[in-house]
N, C-alpha and C positions, 0 to 999 in steps of 0.2 A: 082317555078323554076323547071324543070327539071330535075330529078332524076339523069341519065345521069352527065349534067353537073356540080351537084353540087359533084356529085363522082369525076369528072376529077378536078376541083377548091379543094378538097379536097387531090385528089395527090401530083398536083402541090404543094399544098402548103407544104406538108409534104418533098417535095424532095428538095424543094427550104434551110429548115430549116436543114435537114442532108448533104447538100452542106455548108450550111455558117460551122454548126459545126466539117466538115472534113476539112476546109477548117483552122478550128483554132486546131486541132489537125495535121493537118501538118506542122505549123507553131511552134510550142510550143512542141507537144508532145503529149504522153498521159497525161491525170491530175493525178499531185500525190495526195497521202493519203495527205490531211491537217492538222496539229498540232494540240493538243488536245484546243476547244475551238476557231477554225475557219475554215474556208471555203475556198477553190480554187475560185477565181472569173475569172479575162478576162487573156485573152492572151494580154500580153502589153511586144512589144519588145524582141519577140520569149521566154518571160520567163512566165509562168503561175504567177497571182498575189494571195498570200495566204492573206485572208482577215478575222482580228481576233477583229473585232467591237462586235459582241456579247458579247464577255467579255473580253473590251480592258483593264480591270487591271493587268491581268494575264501577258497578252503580250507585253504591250506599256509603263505599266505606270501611271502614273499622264498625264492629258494631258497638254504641257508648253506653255507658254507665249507666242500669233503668234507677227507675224512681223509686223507693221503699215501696215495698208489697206490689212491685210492677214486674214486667219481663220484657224484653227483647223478640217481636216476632219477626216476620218475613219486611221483606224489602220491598218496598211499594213506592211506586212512582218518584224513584230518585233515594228515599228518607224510609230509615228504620220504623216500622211502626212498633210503639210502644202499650203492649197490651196490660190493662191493671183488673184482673178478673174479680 
């Protein structure tokens, strides 16, 4: 390939990726500092999701009893989310 065009496939790709992330930073914000023991994950519903699975005992709990035909996912902002796919 082309020296050239792997520079320009390289741009592109680089700008295409600080578009999507301006594009979640203007919908949400900057990302805040996260709780000790998790992490900032997506923008969902102009509100940043703090995501504390690493070490959900501290933050969630025990994890409870899902709902028939449901499951138990990741720890989110304090509370087990409960995924029923």
């Amino acid at each position: 390939m082309n020296p050239w065009r792997r520079c320009l496939l390289i741009v592109v790709g680089v700008l295409a990726l600080s578009s999507f992330a301006s594009a979640q930073s203007l919908t949400c914000g900057i990302e805040p500092i996260p709780d000790v023991g998790c992490r900032i994950g997506r923008c969902v519903d102009g509100a940043w999701e703090q995501v504390c699975d690493q070490n959900p005992g501290l933050s969630c709990g025990i994890k409870p009893i899902p709902s028939v035909g449901c499951r138990i996912g990741r720890c989110v902002d304090g509370a087990w989310e409960q995924v029923c796919d």
